[in-house]
C-alpha positions in Angstrom: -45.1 32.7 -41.2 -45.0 30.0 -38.3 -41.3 30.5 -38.3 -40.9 34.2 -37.6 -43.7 33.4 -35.1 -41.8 30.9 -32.9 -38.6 33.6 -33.2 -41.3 36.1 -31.4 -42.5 34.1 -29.0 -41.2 33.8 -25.4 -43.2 34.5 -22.3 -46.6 33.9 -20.7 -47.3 34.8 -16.9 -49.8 31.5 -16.7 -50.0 29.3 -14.7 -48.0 26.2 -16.4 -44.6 24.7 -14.4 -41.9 23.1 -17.3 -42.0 19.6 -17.5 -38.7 17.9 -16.9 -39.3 14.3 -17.3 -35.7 12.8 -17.3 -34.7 15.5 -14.2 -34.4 14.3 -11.1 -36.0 15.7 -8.2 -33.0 17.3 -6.2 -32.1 18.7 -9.4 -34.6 20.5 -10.4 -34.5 21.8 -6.4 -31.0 23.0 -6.9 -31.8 24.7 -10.5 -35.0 26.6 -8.2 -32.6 27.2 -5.7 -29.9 28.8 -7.8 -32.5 30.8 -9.5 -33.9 32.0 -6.0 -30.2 33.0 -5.1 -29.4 35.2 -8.2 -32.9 37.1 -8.0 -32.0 37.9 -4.3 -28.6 38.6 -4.7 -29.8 41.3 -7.9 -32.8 42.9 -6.0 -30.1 43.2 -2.3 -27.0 44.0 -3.9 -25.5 41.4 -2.7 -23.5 39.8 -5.7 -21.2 42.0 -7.6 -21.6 39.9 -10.7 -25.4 40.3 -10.9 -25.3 44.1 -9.0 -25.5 46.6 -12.2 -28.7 43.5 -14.0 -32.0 44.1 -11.6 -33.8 40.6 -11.8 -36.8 42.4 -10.3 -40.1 44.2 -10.5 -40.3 46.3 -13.8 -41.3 48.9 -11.2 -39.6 48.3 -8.1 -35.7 47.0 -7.3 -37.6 45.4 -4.2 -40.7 43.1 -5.8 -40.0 40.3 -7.5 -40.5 39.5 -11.0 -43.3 37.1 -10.8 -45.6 40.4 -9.6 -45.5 41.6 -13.1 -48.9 42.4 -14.7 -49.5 43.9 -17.7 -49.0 47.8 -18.0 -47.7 48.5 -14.1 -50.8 46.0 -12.8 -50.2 43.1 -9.9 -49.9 39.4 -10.2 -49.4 36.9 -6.9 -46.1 37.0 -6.4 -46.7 32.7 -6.0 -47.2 33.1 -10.0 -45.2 31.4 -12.1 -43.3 33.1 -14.8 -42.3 31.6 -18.5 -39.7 33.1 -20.9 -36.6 33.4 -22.9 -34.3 35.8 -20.3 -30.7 37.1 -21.7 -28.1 39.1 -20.0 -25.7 41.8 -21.2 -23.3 43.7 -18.7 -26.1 45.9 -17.0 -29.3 45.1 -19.0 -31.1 42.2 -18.6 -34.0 41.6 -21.1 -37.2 38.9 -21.3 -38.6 37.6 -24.6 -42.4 37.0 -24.1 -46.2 35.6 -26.2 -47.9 33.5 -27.1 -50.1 31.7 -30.1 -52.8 28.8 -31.0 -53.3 28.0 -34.7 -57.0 26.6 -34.2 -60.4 25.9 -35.6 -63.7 27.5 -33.7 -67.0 27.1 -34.7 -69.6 29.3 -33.0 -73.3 27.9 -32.5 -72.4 24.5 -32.8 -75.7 22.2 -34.7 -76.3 26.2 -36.2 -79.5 26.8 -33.9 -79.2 30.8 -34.5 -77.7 33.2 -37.4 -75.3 34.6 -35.3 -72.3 31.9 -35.2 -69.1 31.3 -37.1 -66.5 29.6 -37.9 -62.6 30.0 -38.5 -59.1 28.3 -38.8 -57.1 31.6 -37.1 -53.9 32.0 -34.5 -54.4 34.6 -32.0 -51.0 35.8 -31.3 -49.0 38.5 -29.1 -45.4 39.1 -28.2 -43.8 41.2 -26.3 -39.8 42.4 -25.7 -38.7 43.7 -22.8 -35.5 45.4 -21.3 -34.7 47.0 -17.6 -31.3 48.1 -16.3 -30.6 49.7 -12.7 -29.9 53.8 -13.2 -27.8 54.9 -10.1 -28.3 53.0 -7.0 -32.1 53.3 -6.7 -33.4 53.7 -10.1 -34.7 51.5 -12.6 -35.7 51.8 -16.0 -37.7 49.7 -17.8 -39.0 49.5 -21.2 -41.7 47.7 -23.3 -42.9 46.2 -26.6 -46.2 44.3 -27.6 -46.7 43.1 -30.8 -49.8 40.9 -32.4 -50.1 39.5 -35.8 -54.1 39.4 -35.2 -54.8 41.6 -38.3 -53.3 39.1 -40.5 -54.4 35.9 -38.9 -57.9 37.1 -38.2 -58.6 39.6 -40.8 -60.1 43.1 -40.2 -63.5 41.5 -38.1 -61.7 39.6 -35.9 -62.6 36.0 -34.6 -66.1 34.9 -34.1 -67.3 34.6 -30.8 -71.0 34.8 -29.5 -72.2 37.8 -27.4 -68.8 39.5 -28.1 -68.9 43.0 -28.4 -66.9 46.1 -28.8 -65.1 48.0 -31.5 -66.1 48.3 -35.4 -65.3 46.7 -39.1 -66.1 49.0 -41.8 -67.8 51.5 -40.1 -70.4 48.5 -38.9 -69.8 47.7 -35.0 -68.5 44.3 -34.5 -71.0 41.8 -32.6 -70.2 38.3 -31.8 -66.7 38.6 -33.0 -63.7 39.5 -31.7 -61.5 42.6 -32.7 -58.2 42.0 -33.6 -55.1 43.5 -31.7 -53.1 46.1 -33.2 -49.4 45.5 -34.8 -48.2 47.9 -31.9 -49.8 46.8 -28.6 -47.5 48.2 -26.3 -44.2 50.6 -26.3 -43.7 52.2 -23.1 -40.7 53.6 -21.2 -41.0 53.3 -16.8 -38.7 54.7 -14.3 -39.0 54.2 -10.6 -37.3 55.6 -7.8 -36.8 53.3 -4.7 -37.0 55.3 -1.3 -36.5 52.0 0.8 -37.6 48.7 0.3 -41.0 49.7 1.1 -41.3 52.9 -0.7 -41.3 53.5 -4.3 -42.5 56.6 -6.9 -42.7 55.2 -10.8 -43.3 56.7 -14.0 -45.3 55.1 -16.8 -45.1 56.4 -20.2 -46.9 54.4 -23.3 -48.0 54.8 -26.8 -49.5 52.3 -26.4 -49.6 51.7 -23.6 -51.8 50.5 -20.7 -53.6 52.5 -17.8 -54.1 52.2 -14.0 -57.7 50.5 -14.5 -58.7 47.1 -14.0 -57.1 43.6 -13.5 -53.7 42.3 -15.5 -55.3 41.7 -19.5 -56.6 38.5 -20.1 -53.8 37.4 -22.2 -51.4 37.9 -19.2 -53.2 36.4 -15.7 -52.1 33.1 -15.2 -55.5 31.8 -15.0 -56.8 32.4 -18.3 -53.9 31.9 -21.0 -54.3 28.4 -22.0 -57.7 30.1 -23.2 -57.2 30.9 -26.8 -60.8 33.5 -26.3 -61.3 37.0 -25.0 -63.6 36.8 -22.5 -67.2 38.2 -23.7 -66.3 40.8 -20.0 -63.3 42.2 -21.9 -64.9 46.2 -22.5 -65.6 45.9 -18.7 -62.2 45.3 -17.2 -59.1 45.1 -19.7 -60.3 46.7 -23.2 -58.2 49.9 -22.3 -55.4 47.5 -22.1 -53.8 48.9 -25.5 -54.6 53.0 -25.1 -52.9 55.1 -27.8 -51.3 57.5 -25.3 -51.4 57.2 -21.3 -49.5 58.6 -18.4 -49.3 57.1 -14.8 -47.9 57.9 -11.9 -47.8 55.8 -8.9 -46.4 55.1 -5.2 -45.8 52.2 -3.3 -45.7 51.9 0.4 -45.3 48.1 0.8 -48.2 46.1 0.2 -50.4 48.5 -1.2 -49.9 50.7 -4.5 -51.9 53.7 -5.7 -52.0 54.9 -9.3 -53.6 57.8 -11.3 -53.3 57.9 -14.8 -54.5 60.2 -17.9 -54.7 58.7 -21.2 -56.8 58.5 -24.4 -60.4 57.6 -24.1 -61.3 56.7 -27.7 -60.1 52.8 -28.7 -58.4 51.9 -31.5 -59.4 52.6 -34.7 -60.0 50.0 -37.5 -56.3 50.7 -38.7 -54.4 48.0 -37.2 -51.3 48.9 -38.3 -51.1 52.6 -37.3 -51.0 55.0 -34.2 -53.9 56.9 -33.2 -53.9 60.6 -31.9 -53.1 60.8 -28.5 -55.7 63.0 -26.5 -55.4 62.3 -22.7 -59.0 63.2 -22.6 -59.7 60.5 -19.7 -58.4 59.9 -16.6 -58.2 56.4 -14.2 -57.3 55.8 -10.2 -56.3 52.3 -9.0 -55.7 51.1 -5.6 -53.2 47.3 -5.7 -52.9 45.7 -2.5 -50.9 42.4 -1.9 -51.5 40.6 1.6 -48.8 37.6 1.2 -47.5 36.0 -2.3 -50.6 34.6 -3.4 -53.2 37.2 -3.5 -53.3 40.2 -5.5 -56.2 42.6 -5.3 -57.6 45.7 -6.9 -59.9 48.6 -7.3 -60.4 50.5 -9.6 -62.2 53.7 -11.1 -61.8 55.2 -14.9 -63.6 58.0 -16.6 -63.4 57.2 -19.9 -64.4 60.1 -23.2 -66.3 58.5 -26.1 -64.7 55.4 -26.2 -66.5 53.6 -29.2 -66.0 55.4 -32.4 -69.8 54.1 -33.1 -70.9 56.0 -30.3 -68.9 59.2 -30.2 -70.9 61.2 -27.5 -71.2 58.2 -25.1 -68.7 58.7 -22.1 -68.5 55.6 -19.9 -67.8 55.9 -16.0 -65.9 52.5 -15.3 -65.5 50.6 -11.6 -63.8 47.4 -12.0 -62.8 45.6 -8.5 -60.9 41.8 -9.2 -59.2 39.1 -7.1 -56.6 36.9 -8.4 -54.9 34.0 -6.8 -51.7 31.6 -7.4 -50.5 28.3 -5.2 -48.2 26.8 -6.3 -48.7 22.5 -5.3 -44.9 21.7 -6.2 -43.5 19.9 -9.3 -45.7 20.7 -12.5 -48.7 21.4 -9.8 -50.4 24.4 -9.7 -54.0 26.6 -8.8 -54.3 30.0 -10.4 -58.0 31.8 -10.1 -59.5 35.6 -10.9 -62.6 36.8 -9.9 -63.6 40.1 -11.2 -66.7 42.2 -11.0 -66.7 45.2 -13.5 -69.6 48.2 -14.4 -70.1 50.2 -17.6 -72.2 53.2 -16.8 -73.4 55.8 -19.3 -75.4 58.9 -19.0 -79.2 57.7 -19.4 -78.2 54.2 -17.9 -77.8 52.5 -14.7 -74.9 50.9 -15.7 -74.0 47.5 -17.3 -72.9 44.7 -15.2 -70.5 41.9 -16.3 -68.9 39.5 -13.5 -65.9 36.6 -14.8 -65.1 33.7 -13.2 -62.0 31.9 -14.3 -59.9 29.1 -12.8 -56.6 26.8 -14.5 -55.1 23.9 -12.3 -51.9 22.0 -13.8 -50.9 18.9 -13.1 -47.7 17.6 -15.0 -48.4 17.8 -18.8 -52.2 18.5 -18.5 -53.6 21.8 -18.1 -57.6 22.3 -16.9 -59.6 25.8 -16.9 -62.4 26.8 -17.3 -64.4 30.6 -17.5 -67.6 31.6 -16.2 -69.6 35.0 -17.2 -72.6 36.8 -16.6 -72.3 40.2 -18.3 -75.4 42.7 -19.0 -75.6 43.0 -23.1 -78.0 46.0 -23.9 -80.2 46.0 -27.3 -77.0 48.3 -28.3 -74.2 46.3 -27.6 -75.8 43.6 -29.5 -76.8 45.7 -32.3 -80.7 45.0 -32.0 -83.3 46.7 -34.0 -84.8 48.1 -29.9 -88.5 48.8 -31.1 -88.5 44.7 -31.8 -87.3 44.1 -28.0 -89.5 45.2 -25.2 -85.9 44.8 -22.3 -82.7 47.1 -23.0 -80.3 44.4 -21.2 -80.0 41.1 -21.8 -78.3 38.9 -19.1 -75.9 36.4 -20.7 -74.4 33.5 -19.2 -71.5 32.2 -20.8 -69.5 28.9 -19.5 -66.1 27.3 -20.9 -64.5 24.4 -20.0 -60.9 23.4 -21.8 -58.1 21.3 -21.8 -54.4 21.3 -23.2 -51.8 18.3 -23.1 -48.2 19.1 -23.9 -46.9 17.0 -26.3 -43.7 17.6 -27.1 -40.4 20.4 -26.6 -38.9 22.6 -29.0 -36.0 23.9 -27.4 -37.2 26.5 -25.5 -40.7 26.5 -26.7 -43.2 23.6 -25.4 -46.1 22.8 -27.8 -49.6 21.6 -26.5 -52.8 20.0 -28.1 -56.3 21.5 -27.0 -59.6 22.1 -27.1 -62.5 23.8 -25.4 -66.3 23.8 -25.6 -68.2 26.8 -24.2 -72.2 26.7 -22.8 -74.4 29.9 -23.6 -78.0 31.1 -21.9 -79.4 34.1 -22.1 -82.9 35.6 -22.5 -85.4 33.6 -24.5 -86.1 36.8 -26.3 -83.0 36.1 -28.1 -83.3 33.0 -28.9 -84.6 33.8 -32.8 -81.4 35.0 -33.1 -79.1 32.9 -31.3 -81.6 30.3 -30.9 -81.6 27.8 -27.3 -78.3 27.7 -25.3 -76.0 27.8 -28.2 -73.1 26.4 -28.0 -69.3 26.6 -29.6 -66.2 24.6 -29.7 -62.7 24.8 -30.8 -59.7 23.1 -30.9 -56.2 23.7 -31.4 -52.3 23.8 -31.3 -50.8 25.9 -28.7 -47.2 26.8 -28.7 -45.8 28.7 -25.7 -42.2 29.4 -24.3 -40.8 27.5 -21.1 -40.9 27.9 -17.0 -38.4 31.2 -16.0 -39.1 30.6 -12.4 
């Protein structure tokens, strides 16, 4: 399977540069520079060649590509982009994903009943497409795939204090769900009033709302991290939404979306598509000061998301921060900081806040993740007449490290491995026992630096 894998793979918006060892400096200037020339020339008009293939924004003829989120969110535009790019006559298109084949063991020394351990390869890959349609138009289209139900099997991956979705009719706690085959296809079209001014069109089944930060699996901060983050139902689980419709307008640095989509997750199916409802609705506000920030605010209303939990609406606020500086050659900084809130009618709300961070430096890669997210005695799937408190505040720490090894082609291949720290409520700890810990380690393969 690892070769029709490595066909799929091509992109990650992370926040890795291409190592070049036998390049020269002033070369690899001139190759930056050349690349900086073509985008301009395609998103002015200015080169008749490259006129009729936008090398832009998948939402805008004036952004550059490096904004690119996932579904129509922002990045920096400071990030750095990877990727297999091809060009026909007034198309151009971008191969994207991502994989590590790994071992994790949960509850490392076994202090509670609640760890795991697996040899799995969380995957995605995406396809994408855009062409210019008259003078102002763009069109865009998009494709996510993940092999997750066959690498990690109906329950997922184990992971402590993870919660969210359901195997078997049994909700799934301290493990992982796996993606679905079809993760994204969605169709965009924007209008472009002036360079400052745009209307677009979002279309997906699946496809992603107007709510929260870029997905985990596509801010440059956290993709050398083979996990979820345990905050992943507070800002990004709506990321694959079996039917959703945005709209949204851009007046230079600041973009508003609304969007009405399906409230209900995925069912266990992995490998199907789920009725479309647009029984939920979501606003987002995207501002932009300069090429390194990108900020966001956001508000969803969200009908009976869990299957588990079919009369439980969720009110979602999810407000995040994410950062890119580039240092120069293979050096870079990439950060998020995102505070999200859960609340449900009888509760105050749920709180989960995620602090993540990568910093390259030639081959060697360095991140880490910090959370502190509310668990209630139903998330975790607690027997509540044993527990005298309804949340349970966890802290969850990761540190990690990958080394690139070696090129294939276009794909680069890395060695890594993380440990992660746990704490939570004593409580807990006859389940979990005493700040738990887990480790993994693994073999990352990932496509090359775009720009």
């Amino acid at each position: 399977m690892l070769p029709l894998l490595l066909i799929g793979l091509g992109y990650s918006a992370n926040a890795q540069h291409e190592t070049h060892p036998t390049v020269k400096t002033d070369s690899l200037k001139k190759t930056s520079d050349t690349a900086k020339t073509a985008m301009d020339h395609s998103m002015h008009g200015r080169s008749k060649m490259q006129s009729d293939v936008p090398m832009s924004h998948a939402y805008s003829l004036n952004l550059p590509m490096q904004r690119n989120g996932s579904g129509t969110s922002w990045l920096p535009d400071a990030s750095p982009m990877y990727g297999l790019m091809f060009h026909a006559k007034k198309w151009m298109y971008m191969l994207h994903g991502n994989i590590a084949l790994r071992y994790t063991k949960q509850d490392i020394g076994d202090k509670g009943s609640r760890g795991g351990d697996q040899f799995d390869a969380p995957n995605w890959f995406m396809f994408m497409g855009q062409r210019k349609v008259g003078q102002k138009g763009l069109f865009h289209f998009s494709s996510m795939l993940s092999l997750d139900r066959l690498t990690e099997g109906g329950a997922g991956y184990p992971l402590l204090f993870q919660t969210g979705e359901s195997w078997k009719g049994q909700p799934l706690v301290d493990r992982q769900h796996p993606h679905d085959l079809f993760s994204e296809l969605s169709v965009g079209y924007t209008y472009s009033f002036s360079k400052k001014s745009d209307l677009s069109l979002y279309l997906g089944y699946p496809g992603e709302p107007a709510l929260g930060s870029a997905a985990f699996m596509h801010r440059p901060s956290s993709l050398s991290n083979p996990d979820a983050p345990i905050s992943h139902h507070w800002n990004d689980g709506t990321h694959i939404t079996f039917g959703v419709a945005t709209v949204g307008y851009r007046y230079d640095k600041f973009k508003i979306e609304a969007s009405s989509f399906t409230g209900r997750e995925p069912d266990e199916n992995r490998f199907d598509f789920d009725k479309p409802r647009f029984d939920s609705y979501s606003a987002r506000l995207s501002f932009n000061p300069n090429k390194n920030w990108a900020l966001q605010v956001s508000q969803g209303w969200i009908k009976s998301p869990e299957s588990m939990h079919a009369g439980e609406n969720v009110n979602r606020t999810i407000a995040s921060v994410i950062y890119a500086l580039p240092l120069g050659e293979e050096k870079s900084i990439n950060a998020t900081a995102l505070w999200g809130l859960n609340k449900t009618k009888g509760h105050e709300g749920e709180n989960a806040i995620l602090i993540e961070g990568a910093y390259r430096n030639q081959k060697w890669s360095l991140y880490s993740r910090y959370e502190w997210v509310q668990k209630s005695v139903e998330e975790l799937n607690l027997a509540e007449p044993a527990y005298n408190e309804h949340l349970f505040g966890v802290n969850a720490f990761t540190l990690g490290v990958n080394y690139d090894l070696f090129q294939l082609k276009k794909f680069r291949t890395a060695v890594g491995g993380q440990v992660s720290f746990y704490n939570t409520n004593a409580a807990l700890n006859n389940l979990y026992g005493k700040n738990p810990m887990a480790g993994q380690v693994f073999f990352r393969i990932y496509p090359g630096l775009m720009f």
